[in-house]
KOLTORKOL-830205 format. One record per residue (C-alpha): x, y, z; residue in three letters. Coordinates in steps of 0.5 Angstrom, whole numbers, plus 2048, in hexadecimal, padded with zeros to 3 digits. Layout:
BEGIN
@xx->X; yy->Y; zz->Z; resn->ALA
...
REM end
This chain:
BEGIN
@xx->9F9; yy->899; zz->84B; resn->UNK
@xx->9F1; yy->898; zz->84D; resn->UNK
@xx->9EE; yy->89A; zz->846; resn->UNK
@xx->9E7; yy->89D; zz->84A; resn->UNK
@xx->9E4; yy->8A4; zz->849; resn->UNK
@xx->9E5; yy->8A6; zz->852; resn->UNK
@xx->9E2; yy->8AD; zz->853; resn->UNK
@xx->9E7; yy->8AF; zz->858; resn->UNK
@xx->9EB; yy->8B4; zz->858; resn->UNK
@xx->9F1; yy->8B1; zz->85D; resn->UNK
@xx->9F3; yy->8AC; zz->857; resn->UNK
@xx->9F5; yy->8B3; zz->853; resn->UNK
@xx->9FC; yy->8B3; zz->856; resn->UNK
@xx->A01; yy->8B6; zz->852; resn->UNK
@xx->A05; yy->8AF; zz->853; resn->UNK
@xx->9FD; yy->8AC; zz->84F; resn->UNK
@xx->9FE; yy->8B1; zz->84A; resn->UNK
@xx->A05; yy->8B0; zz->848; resn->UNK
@xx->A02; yy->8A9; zz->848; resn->UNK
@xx->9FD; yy->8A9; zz->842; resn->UNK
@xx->A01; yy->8AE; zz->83F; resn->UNK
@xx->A07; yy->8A9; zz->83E; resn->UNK
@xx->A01; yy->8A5; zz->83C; resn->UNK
@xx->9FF; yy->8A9; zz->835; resn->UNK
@xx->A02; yy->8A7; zz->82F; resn->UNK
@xx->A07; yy->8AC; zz->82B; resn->UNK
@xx->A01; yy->8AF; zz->827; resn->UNK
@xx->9FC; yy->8AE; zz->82C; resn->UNK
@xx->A02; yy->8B4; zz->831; resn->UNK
@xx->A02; yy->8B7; zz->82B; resn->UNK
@xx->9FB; yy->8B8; zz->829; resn->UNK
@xx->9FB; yy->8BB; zz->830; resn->UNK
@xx->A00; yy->8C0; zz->82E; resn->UNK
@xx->9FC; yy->8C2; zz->829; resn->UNK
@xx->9F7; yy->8C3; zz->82C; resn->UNK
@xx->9F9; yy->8C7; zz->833; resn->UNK
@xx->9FD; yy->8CB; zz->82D; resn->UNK
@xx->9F6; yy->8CD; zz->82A; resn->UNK
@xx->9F2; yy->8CE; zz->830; resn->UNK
@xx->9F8; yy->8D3; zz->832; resn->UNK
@xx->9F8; yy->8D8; zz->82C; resn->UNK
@xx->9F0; yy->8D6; zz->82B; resn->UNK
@xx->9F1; yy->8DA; zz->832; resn->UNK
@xx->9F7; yy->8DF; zz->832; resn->UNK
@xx->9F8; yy->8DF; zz->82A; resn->UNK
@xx->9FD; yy->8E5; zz->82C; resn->UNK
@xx->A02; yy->8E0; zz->82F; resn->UNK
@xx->A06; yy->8DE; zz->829; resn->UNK
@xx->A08; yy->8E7; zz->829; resn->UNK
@xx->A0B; yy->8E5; zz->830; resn->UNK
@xx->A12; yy->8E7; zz->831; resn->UNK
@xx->A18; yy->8E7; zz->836; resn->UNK
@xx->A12; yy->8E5; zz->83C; resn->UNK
@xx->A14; yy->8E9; zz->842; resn->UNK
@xx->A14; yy->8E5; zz->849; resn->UNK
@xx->A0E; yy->8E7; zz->84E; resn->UNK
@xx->A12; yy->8E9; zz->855; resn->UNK
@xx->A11; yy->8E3; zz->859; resn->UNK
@xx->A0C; yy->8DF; zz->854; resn->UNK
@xx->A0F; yy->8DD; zz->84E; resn->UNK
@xx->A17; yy->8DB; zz->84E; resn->UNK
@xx->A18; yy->8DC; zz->847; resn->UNK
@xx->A1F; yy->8D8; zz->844; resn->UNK
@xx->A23; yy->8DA; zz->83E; resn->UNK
@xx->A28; yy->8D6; zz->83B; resn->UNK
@xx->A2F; yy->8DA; zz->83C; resn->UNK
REM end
């Protein structure tokens, strides 16, 4: 893995992504976690009262667990 700082954006495929994901350890995924947890209810604070999505007609397929 080239350790280098590359300015191009053909290196961020989702494969290289993947990659340095898998490459961080336990607490450092988890530090991510809580940190798109904050930025998520810093934007929509409202998000943890949703209930019972409803899927958006040809957008969004909602799965439910029967």
């Amino acid at each position: 893995m080239n350790s280098s700082i590359s300015h191009d954006f053909g290196e961020e495929s989702i494969e290289e992504k993947a990659r340095w994901f898998q490459s961080l350890t336990l607490e450092e995924r988890m530090a991510l976690l809580c940190q798109f947890t904050e930025m998520l209810l810093s934007v929509n604070p409202k998000i943890v009262d949703q209930k019972d999505t409803e899927p958006i007609k040809g957008r969004i397929l909602v799965l439910e667990k029967t």
